[in-house]
N, C-alpha and C positions, 0 to 999 in steps of 0.2 A: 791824560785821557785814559791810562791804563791799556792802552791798544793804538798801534799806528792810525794815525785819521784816514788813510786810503782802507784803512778796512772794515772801517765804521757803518753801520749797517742803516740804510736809509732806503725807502720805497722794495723793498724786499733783497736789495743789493746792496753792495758795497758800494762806498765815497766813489773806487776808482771805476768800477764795472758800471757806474752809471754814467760815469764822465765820457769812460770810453765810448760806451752807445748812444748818447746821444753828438760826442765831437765824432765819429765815424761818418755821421750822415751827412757834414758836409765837410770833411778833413781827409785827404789822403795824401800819403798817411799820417797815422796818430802814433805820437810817441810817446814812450810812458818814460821819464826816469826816474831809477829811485836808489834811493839811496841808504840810510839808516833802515835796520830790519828787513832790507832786500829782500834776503833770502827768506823770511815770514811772510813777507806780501807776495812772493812769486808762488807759495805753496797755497796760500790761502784764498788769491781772487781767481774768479771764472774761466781760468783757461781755455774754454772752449770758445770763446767773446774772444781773449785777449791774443788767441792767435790768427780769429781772423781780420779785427779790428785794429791790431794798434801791435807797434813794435818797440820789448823793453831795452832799456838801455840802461847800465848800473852807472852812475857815479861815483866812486871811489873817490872823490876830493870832497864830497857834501860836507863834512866839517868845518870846510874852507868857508860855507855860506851860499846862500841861496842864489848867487850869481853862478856861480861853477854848476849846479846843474839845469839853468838856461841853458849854458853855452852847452853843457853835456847833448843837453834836447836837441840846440840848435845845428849842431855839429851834425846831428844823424838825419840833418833832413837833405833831399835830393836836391845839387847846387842848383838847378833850372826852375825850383819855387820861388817867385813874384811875392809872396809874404807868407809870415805865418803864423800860426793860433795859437795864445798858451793861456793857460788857468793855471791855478795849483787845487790839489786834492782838497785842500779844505775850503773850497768854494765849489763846495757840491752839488749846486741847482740851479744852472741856468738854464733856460728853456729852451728846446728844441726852435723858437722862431726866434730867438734873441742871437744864437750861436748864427742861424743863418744869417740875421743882419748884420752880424760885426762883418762874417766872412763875404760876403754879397756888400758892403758899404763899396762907395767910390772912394779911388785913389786915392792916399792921404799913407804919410810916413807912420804914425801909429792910430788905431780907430780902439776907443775906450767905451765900452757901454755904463748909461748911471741911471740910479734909480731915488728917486727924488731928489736929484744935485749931487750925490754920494756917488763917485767913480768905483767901478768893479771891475768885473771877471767873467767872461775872458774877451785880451787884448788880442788887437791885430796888427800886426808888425811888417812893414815895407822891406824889403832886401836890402836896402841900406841902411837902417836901422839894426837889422838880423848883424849885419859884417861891426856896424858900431858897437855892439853888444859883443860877439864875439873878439873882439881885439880891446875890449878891456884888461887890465892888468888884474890880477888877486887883488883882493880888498876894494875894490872899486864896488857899486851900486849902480842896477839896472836905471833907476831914475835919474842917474847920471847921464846918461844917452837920451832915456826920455823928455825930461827936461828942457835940450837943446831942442826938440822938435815940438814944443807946448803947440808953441803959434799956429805950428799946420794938424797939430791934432784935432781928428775927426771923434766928437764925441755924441752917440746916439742917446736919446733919452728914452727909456724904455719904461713897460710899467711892471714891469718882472723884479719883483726884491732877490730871487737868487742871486743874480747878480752881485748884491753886497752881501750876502749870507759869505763870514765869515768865523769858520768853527775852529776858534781855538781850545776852547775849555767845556766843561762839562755843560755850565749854562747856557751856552750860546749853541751846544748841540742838542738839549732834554727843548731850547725855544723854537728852534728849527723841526723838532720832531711835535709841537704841540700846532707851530703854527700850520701843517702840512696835513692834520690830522694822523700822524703818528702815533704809535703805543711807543714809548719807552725802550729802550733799548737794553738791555745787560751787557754792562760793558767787563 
C-alpha cells in the first residue's frame, strides 16, 4: 500500500481515527494495538480522539502473527468484561448501527455480522472465548477457538457491505473509495 492501512485516509480520517470513533460509542474501552510502524501510526493519527477514545498498546511479538496481538488487545482489557469487540484496521466501515448490534446481540460465545452470506467485522467475543484465545500457544489460529463454538455462533445479517470491506491492496481501497463517493487518495 506504500503507507500502514491504519493511516489510510478515508471519509476525512484515518482507517484507525474512524474505527476508534465510531467503536467509542458503544466500547469502553477501545484498545488500539499496534504493532509494525508503531511509532509512525502513534505520530501520525489524531491524538486528541485517541486519548480520549481508545487506549494503545504496542505488540512487540506481531511478527509472530496476527494471534499475538489479539491476545496483546485482549490482555489490556479490564478482567470484569462479559465479552469483547474486535475488528482489524483494514475493515475500515462498519456502521455506527451494525457495531451496536454485534455489541447489543443476546448471549452467544461469538456474534459474527455478514453481509450477503459473506462473514465480517467486527466480532463479538464471550469471556470464555476471550481466556480460549488467550491460552493458545504461538503458532496456533484464532479460528481455532472459533471454530469449536460455530454451533452456538450468533450470526446477524445486516445490510451494511462495510462489514466485509476488506483493504488489502491498492484496488480494494481506490473500490472502497469509489463505492463511498470518495476522491482518490495519494498514497
Amino acid at each position: 500500500m506504500g503507507t500502514p492501512k491504519a493511516l489510510l485516509q478515508f471519509r476525512g480520517q484515518t482507517f484507525l481515527d474512524g474505527l476508534i470513533a465510531r467503536l467509542q460509542t458503544q466500547c469502553d474501552p477501545v484498545i488500539v494495538v499496534l504493532g509494525h510502524d508503531a511509532g509512525r501510526i502513534r505520530s501520525e493519527i489524531a491524538w486528541v480522539s485517541v486519548r480520549v477514545a481508545a487506549r494503545v498498546v504496542v505488540n512487540s511479538n506481531y511478527a509472530l502473527g496476527m494471534l499475538t496481538s489479539l491476545q496483546c488487545g485482549l490482555r489490556a482489557l479490564p478482567e470484569q468484561i462479559s465479552h469483547a469487540v474486535f475488528t482489524l484496521v483494514d475493515h475500515p466501515d462498519p456502521s455506527e448501527s451494525t457495531i451496536a448490534a454485534v455489541v447489543n446481540a443476546p448471549p452467544s460465545p461469538v456474534v459474527i455480522p455478514r453481509f450477503q452470506g459473506k462473514k465480517g467485522h467486527p466480532v463479538r467475543l464471550s469471556r470464555t472465548v476471550i481466556e480460549e484465545l488467550l491460552a493458545l500457544p504461538s503458532g496456533a489460529k484464532p479460528t481455532d477457538v472459533l471454530y469449536r463454538h460455530v454451533a452456538a455462533t450468533r450470526f446477524l445479517d445486516t445490510d451494511d457491505p462495510g462489514v466485509v470491506d476488506d483493504i488489502d491492496d491498492r484496488a480494494a481501497y481506490d473500490e472502497l473509495m469509489a463505492r463511498c463517493g470518495e476522491s482518490k487518495a495519494h498514497l
